[in-house]
Backbone as a chain_set.jsonl record, in Angstrom:
{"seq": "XXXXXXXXXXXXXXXXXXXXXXXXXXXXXXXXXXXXXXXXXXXXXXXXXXXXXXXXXXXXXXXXXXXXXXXXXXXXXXXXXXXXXXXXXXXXXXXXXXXXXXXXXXXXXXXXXXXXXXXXXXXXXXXXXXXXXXXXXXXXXXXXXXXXXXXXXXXXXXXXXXXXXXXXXXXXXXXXXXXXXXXXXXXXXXXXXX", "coords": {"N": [[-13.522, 12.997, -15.237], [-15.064, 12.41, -12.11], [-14.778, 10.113, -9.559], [-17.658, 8.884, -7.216], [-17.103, 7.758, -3.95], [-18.595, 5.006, -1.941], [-18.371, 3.475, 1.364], [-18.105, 0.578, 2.352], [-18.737, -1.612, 5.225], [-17.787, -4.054, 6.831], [-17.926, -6.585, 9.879], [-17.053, -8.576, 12.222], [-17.053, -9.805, 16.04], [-15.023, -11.805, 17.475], [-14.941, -15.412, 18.763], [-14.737, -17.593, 21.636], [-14.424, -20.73, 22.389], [-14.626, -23.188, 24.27], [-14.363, -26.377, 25.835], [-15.159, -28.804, 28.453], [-14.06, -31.231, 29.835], [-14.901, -34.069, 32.13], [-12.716, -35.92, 34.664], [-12.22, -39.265, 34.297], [-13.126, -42.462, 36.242], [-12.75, -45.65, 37.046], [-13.144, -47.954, 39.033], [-11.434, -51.108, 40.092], [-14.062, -53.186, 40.216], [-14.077, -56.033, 42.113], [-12.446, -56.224, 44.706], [-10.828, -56.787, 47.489], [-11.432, -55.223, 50.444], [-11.606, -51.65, 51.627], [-12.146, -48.602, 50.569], [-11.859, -45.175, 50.238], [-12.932, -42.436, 48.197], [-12.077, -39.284, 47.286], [-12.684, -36.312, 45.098], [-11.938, -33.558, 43.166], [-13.295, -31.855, 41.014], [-12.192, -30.249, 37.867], [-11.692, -26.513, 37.381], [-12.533, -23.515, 35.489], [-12.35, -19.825, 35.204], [-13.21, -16.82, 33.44], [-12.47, -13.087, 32.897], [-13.428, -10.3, 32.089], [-12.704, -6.964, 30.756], [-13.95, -4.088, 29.378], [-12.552, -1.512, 27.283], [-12.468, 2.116, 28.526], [-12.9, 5.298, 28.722], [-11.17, 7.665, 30.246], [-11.216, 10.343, 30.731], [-11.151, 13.613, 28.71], [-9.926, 15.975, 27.271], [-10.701, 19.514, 26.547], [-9.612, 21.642, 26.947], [-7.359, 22.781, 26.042], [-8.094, 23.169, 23.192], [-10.568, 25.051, 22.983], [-9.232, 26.935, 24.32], [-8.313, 28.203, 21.744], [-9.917, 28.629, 19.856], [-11.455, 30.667, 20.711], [-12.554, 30.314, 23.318], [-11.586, 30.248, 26.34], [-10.99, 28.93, 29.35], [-11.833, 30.03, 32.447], [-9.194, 30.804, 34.276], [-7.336, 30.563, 32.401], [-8.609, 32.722, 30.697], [-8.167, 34.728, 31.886], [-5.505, 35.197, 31.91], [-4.655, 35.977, 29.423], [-5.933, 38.125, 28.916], [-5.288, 39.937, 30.516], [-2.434, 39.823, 29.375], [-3.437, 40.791, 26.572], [-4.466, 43.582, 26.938], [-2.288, 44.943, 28.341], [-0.348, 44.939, 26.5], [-2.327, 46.853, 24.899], [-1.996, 49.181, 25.67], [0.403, 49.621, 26.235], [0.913, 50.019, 23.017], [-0.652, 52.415, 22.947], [0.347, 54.274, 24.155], [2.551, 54.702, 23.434], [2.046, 55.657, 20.577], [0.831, 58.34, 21.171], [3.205, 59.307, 22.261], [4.809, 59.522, 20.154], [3.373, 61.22, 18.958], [3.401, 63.285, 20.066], [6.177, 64.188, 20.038], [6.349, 64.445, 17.273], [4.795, 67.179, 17.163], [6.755, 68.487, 18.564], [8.81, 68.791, 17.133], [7.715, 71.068, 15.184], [8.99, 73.092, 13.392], [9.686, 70.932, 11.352], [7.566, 71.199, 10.049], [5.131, 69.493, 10.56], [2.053, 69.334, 11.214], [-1.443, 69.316, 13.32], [-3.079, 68.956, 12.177], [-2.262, 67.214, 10.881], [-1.292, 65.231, 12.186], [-3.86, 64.537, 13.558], [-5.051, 62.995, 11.529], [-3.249, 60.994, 10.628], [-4.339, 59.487, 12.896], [-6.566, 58.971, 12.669], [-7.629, 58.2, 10.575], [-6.068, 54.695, 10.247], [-3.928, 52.706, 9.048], [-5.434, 50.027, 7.401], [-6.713, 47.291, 8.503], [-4.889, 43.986, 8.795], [-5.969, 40.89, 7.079], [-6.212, 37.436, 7.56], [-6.975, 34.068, 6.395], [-7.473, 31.042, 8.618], [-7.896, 27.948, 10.414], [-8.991, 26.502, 13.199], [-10.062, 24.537, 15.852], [-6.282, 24.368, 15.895], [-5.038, 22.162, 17.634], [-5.085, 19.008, 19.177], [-7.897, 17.398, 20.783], [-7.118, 16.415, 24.087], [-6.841, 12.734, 25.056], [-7.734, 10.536, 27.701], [-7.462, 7.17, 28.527], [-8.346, 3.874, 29.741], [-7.337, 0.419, 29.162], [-8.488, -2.52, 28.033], [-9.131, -5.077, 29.447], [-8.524, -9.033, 29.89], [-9.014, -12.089, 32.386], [-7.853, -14.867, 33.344], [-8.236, -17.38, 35.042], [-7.323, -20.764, 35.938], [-8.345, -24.127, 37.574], [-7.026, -26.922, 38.482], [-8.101, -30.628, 38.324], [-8.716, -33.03, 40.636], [-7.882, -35.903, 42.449], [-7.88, -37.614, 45.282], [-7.353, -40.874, 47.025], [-7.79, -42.764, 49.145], [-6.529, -45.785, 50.975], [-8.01, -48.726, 52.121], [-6.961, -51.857, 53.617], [-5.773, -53.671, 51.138], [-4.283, -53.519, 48.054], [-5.693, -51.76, 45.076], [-7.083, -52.155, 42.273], [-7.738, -49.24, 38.988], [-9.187, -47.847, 35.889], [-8.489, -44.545, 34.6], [-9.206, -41.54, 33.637], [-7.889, -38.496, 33.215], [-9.439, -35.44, 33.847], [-9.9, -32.246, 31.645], [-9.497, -29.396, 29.915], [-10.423, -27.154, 27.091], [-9.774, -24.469, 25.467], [-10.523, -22.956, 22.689], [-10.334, -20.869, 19.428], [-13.231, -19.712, 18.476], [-14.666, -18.688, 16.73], [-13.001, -16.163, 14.625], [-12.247, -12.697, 14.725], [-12.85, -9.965, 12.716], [-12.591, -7.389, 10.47], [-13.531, -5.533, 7.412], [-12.775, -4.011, 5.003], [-14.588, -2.199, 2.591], [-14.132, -0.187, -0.589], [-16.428, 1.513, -2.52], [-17.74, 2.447, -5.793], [-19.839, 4.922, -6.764], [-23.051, 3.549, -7.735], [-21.989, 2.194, -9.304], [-22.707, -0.699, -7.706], [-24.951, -1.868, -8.991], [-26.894, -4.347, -10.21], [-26.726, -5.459, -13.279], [-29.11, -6.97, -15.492], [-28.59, -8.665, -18.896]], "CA": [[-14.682, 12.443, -14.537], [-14.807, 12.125, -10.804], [-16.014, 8.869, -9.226], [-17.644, 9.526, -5.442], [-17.026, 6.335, -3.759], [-19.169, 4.692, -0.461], [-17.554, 2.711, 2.21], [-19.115, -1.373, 2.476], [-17.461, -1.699, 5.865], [-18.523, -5.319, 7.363], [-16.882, -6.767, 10.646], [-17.401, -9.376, 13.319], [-16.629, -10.04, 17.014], [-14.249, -13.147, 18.025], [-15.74, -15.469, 19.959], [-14.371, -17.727, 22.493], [-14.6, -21.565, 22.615], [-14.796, -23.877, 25.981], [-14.515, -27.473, 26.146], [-14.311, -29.308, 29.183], [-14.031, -33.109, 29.845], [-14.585, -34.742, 33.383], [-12.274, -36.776, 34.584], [-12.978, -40.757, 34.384], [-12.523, -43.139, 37.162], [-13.648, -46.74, 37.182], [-12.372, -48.804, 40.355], [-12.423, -52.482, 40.03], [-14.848, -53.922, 41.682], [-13.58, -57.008, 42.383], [-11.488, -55.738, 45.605], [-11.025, -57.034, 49.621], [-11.095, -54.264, 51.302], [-12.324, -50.616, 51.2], [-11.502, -47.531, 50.162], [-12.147, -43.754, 50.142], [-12.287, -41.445, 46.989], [-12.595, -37.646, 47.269], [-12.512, -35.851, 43.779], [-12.517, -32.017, 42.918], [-13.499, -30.984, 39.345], [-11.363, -28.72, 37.565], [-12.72, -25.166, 37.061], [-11.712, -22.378, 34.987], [-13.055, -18.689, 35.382], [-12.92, -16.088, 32.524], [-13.54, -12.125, 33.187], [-12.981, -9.042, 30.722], [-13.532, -5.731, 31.125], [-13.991, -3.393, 28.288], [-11.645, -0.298, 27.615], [-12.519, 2.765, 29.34], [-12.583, 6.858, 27.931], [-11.43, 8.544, 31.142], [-11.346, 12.011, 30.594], [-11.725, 14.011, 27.442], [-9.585, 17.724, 27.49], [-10.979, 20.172, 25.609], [-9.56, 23.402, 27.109], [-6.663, 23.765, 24.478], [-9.106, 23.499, 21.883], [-11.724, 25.693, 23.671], [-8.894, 29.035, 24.361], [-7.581, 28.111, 20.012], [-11.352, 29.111, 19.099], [-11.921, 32.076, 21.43], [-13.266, 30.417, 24.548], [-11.129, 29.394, 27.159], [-11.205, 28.513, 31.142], [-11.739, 31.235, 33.074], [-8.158, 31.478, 34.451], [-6.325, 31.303, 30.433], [-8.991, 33.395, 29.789], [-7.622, 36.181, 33.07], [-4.469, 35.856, 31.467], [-4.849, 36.44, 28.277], [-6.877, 39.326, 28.521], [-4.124, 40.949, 30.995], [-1.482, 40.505, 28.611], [-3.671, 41.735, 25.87], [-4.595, 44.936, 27.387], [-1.42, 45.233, 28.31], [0.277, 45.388, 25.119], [-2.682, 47.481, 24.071], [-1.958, 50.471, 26.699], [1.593, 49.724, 25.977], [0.928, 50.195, 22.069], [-1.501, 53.925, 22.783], [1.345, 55.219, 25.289], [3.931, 54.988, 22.301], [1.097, 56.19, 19.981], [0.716, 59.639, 21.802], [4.92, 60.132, 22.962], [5.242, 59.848, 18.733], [2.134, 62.895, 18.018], [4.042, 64.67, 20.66], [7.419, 64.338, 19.173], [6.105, 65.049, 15.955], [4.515, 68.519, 17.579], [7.741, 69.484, 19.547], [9.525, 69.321, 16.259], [6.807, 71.533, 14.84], [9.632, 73.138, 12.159], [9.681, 70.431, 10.439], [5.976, 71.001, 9.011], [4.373, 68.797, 11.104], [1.086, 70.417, 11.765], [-2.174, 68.896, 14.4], [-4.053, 68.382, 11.4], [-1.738, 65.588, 9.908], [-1.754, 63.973, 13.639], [-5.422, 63.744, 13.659], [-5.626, 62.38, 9.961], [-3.112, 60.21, 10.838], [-5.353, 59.126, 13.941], [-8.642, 59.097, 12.638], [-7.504, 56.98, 9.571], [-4.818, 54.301, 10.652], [-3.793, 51.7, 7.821], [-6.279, 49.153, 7.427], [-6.233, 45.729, 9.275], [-4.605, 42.484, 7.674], [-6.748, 39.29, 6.833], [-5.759, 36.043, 7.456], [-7.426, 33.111, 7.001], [-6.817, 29.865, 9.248], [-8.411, 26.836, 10.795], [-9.169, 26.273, 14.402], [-8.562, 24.813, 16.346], [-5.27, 23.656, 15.633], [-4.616, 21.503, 18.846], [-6.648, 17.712, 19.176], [-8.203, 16.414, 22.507], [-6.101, 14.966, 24.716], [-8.067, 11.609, 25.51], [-6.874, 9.525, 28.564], [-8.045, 5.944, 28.38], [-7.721, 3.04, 29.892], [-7.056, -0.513, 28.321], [-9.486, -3.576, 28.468], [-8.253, -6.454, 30.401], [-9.116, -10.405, 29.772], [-8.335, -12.504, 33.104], [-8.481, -16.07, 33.721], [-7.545, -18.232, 36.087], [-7.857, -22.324, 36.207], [-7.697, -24.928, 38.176], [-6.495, -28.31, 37.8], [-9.231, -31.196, 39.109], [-8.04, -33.623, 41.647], [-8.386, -37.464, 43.272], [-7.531, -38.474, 46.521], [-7.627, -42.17, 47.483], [-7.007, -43.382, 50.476], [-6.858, -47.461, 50.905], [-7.375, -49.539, 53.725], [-6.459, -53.427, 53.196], [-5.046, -54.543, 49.913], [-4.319, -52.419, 47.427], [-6.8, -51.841, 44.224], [-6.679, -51.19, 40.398], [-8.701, -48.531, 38.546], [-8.995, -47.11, 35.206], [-8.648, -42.98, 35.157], [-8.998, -40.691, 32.269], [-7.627, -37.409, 33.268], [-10.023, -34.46, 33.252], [-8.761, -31.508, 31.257], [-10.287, -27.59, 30.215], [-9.898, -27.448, 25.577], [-10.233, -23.564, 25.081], [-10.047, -22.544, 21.394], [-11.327, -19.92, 18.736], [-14.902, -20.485, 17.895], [-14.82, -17.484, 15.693], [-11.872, -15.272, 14.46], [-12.685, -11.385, 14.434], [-12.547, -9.589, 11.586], [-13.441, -6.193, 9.592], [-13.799, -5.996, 6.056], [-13.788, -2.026, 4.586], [-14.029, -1.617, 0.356], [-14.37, 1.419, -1.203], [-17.22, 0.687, -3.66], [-17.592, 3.267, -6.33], [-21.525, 5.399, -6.274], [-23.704, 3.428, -9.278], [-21.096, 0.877, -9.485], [-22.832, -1.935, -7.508], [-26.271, -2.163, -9.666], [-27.209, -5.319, -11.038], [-27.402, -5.355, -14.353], [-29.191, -7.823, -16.133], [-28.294, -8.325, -20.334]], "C": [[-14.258, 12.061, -13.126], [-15.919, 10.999, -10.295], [-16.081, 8.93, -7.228], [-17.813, 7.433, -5.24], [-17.878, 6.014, -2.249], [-17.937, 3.479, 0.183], [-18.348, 1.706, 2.747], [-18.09, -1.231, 3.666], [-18.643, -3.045, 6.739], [-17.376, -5.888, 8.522], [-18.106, -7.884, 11.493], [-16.478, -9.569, 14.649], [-16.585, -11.526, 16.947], [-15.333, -13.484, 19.099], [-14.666, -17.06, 20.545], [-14.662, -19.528, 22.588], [-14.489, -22.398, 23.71], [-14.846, -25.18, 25.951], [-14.485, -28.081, 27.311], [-14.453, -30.803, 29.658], [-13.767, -33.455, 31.105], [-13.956, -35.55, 33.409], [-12.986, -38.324, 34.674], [-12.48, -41.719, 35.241], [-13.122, -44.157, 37.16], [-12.525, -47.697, 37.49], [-12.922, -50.335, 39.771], [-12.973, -52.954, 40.877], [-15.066, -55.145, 42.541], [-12.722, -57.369, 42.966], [-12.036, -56.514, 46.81], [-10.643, -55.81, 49.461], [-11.996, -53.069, 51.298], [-11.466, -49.611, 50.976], [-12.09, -46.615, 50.054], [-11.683, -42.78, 49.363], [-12.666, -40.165, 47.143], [-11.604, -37.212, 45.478], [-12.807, -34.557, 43.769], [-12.175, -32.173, 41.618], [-12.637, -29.79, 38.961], [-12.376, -27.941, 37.262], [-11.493, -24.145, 36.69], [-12.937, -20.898, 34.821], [-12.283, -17.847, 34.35], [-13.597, -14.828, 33.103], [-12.541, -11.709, 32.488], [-13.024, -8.019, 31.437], [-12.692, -4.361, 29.714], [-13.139, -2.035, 28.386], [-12.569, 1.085, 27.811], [-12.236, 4.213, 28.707], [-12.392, 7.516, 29.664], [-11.738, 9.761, 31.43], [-10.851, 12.599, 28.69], [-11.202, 15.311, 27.668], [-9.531, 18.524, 26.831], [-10.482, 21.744, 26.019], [-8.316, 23.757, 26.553], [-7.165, 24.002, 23.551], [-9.904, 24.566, 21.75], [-10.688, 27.196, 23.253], [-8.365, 28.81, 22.803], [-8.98, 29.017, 19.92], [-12.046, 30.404, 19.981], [-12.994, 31.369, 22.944], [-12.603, 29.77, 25.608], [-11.525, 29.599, 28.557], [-11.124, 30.004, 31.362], [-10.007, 32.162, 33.152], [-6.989, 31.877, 33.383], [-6.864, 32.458, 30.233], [-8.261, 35.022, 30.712], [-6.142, 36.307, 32.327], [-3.826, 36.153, 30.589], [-5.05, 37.463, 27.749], [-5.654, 40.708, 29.514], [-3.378, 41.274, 29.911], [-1.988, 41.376, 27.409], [-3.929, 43.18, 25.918], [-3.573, 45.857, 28.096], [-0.367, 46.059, 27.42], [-0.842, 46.852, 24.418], [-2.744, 49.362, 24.731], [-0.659, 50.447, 26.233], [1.889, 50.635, 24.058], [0.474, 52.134, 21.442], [-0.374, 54.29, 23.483], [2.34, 55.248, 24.213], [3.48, 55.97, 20.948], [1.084, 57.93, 20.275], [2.256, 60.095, 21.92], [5.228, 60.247, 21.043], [4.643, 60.626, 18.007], [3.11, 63.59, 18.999], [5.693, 64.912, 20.152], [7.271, 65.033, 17.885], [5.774, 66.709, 16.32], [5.929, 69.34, 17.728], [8.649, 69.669, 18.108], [8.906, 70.026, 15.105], [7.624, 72.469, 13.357], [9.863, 72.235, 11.243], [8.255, 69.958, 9.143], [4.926, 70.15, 9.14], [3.358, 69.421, 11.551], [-0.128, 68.908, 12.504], [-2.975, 68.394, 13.202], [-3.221, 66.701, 10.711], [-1.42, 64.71, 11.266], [-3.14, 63.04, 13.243], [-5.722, 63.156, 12.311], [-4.856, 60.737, 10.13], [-3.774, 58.868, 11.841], [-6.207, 58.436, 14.133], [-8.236, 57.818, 11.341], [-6.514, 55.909, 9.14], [-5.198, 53.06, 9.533], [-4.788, 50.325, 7.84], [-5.776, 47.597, 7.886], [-5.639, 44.319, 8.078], [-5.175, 41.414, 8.148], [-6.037, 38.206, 6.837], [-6.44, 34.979, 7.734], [-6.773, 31.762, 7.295], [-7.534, 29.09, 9.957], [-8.033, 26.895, 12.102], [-10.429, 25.545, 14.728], [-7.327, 24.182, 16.035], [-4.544, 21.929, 16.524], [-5.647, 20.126, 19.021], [-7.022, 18.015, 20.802], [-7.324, 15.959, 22.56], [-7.056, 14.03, 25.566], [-7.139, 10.608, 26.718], [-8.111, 8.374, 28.772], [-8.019, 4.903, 29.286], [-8.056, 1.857, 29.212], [-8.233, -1.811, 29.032], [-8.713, -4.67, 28.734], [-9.257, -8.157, 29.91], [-8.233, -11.34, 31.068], [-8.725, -13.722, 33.334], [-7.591, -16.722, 34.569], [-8.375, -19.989, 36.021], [-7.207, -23.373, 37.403], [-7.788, -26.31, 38.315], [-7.875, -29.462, 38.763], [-8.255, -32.32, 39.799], [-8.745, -34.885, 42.252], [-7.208, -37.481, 43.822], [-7.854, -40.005, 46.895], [-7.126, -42.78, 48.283], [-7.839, -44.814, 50.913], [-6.76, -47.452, 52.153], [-7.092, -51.089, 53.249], [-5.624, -53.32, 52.295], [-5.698, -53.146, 48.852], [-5.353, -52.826, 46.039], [-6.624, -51.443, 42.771], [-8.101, -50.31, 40.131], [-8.067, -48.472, 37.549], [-9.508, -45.577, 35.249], [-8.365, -42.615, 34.14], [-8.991, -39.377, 33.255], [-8.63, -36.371, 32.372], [-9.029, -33.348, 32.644], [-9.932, -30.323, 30.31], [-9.467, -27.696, 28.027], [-10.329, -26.091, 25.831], [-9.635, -23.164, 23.562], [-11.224, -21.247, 20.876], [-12.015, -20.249, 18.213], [-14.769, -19.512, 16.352], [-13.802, -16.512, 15.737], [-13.076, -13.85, 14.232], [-12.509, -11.09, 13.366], [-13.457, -7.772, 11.12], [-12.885, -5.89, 8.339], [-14.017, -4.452, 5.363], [-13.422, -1.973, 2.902], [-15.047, -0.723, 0.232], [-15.092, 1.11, -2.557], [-17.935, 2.274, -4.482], [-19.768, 3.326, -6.626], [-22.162, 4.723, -7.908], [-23.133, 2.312, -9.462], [-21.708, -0.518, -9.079], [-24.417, -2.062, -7.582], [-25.859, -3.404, -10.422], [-27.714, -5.196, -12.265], [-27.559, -6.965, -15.073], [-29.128, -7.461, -17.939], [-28.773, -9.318, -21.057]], "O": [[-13.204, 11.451, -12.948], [-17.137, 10.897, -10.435], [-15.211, 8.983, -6.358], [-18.261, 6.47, -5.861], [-17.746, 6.893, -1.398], [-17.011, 2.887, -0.373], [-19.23, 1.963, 3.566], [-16.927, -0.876, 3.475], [-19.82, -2.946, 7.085], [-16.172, -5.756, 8.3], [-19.332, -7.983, 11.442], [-15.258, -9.518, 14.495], [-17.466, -12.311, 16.597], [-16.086, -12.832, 19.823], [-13.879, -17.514, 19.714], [-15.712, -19.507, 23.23], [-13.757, -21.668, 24.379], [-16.052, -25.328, 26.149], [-13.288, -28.01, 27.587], [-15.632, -31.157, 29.663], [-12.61, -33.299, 31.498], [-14.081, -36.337, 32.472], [-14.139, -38.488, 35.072], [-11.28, -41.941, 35.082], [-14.329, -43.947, 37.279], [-11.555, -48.11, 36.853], [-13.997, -50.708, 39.301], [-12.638, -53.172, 42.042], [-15.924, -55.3, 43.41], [-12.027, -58.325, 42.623], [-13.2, -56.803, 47.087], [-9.828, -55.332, 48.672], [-13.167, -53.294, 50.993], [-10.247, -49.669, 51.14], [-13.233, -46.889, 49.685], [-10.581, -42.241, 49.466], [-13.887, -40.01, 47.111], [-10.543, -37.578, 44.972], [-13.865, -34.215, 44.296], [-11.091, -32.522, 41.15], [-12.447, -28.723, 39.545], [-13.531, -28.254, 36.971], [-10.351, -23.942, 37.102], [-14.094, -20.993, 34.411], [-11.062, -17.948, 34.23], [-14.706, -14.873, 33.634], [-11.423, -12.154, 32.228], [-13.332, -8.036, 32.628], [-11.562, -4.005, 29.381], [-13.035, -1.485, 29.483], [-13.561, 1.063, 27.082], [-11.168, 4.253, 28.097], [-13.415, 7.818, 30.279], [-12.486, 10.135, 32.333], [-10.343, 11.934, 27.786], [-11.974, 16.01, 28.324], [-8.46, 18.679, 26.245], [-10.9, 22.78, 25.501], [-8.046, 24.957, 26.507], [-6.86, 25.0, 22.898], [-10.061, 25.098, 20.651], [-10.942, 28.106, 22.464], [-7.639, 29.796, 22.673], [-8.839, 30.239, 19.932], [-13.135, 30.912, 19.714], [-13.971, 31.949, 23.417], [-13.022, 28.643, 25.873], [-12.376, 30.437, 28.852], [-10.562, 30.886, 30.712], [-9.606, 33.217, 32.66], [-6.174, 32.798, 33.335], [-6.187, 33.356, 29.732], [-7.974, 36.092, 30.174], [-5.65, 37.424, 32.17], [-2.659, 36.543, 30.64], [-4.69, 37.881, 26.649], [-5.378, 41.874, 29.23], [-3.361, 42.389, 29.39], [-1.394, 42.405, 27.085], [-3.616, 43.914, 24.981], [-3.738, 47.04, 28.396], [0.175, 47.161, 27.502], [-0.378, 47.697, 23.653], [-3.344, 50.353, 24.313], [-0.431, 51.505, 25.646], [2.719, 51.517, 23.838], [0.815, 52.812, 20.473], [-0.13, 55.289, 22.807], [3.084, 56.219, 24.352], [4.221, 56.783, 20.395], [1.399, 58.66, 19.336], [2.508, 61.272, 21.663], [5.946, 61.189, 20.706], [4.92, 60.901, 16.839], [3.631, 64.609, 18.547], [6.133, 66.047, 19.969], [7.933, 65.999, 17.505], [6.499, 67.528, 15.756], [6.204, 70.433, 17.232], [9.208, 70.76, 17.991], [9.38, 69.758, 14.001], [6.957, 72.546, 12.325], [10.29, 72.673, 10.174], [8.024, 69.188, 8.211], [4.029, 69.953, 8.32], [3.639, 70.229, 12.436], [0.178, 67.732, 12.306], [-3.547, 67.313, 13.348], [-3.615, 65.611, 10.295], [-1.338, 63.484, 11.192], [-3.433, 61.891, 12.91], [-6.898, 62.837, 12.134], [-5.413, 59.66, 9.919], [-3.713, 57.662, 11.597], [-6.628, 57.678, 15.007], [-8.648, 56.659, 11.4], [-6.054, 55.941, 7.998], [-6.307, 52.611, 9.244], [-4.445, 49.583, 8.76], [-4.733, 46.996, 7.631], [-5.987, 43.959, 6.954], [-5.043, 40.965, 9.287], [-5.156, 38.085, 5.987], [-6.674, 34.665, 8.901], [-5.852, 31.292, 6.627], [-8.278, 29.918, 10.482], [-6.893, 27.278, 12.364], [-11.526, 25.724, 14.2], [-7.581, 22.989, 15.874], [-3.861, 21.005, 16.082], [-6.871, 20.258, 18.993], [-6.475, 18.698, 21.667], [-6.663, 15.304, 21.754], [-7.812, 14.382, 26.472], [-6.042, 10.096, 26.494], [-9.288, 8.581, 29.067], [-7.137, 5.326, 30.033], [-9.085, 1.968, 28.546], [-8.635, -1.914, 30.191], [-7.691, -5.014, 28.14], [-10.464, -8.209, 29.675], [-7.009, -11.418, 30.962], [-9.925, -13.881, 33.556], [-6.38, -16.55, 34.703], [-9.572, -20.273, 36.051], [-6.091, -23.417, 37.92], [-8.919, -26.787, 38.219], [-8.462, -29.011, 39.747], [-7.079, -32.407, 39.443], [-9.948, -34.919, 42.509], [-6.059, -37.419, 43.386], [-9.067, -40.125, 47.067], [-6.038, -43.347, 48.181], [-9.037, -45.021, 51.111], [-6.1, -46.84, 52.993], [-7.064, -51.135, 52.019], [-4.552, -52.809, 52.621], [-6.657, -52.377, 48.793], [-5.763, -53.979, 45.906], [-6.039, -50.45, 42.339], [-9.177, -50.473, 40.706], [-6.87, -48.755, 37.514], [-10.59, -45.264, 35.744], [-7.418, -43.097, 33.519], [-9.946, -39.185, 34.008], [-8.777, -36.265, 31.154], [-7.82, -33.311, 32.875], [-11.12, -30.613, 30.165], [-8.363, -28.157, 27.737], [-11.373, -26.109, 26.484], [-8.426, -23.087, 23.343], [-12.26, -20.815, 21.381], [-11.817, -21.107, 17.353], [-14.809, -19.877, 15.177], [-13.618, -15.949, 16.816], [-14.227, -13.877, 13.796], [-11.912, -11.944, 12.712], [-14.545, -7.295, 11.442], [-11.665, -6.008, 8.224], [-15.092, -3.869, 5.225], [-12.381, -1.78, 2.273], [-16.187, -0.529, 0.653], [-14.532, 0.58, -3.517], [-18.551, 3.092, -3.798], [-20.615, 2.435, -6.668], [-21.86, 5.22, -8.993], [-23.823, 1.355, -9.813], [-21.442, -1.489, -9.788], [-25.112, -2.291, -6.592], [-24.829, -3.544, -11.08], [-28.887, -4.892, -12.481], [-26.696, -7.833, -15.206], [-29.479, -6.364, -18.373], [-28.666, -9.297, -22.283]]}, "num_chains": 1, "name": "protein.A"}
């Protein structure tokens, strides 16, 4: 008994988590003097870029199966017609040999029989084309760059207390990828109730 089997194939795309937490600054306010705060926010930038099929080369495949580029195909067809002038010119110098030694019972009729009815062709079967695509690709890129957030404070008089919570960038995996392939046999996944 043969069991045909289907393919359950289930998958998901990763995904990418982002936290980010401003920093915290709280001056006391119960200072002589003054003071000047400049603050930059951290920032972080994420870019991708998906992989890429550049080219696709099908002309070994193409002359395997009988159709190639023009110029395989010019020199293909030389050498074959080559060999096949080469093959009749040996063809003819071996009826005339056979003639010139005409005592040995070689007569015009067993030329032309030979001629007219030459051994039958040999079969072979075989798969084409043999040769894959050659695929040139390129690779998908993920680039990020961050940057850190920042306080300046510049006093005048008497110096000042604060409390400061350091901003700061949490990236984690929200979602792991995944693909999932079972080989689930045909009939096999009916519910049966009993």
């Amino acid at each position: 008994m043969t069991l045909i089997y289907d393919l359950d194939i289930n998958f998901a795309f990763g995904q990418i988590g982002i936290n980010t937490y401003k920093g915290y600054l709280d001056p006391d306010m119960n200072i002589q003097g003054r003071f000047k705060l400049k603050k930059t926010d951290p920032d972080i930038s994420i870019s991708s870029t998906q992989p890429q099929i550049i080219d696709i080369d099908l002309s070994q495949c193409r002359a395997e199966i009988g159709s190639p580029s023009p110029d395989t195909a010019a020199r293909m067809w030389h050498d074959d017609a080559k060999q096949y002038v080469l093959n009749y010119i040996g063809q003819k110098a071996a009826g005339g040999d056979a003639l010139g030694a005409i005592e040995r019972g070689v007569s015009i009729a067993d030329i032309v029989s030979a001629e007219s009815f030459p051994d039958p062709p040999e079969f072979n079967v075989d798969l084409v084309p043999k040769s894959r695509p050659k695929i040139t690709f390129e690779t998908g890129h993920v680039k990020q760059s961050a940057q850190y957030g920042q306080i300046q404070v510049d006093l005048e008089g008497e110096a000042l207390t604060f409390c400061y919570e350091r901003a700061h960038v949490n990236i984690f995996m929200k979602k792991n990828p995944y693909i999932d392939i079972k080989a689930v046999p045909k009939g096999k996944n009916i519910d049966k109730i009993v």
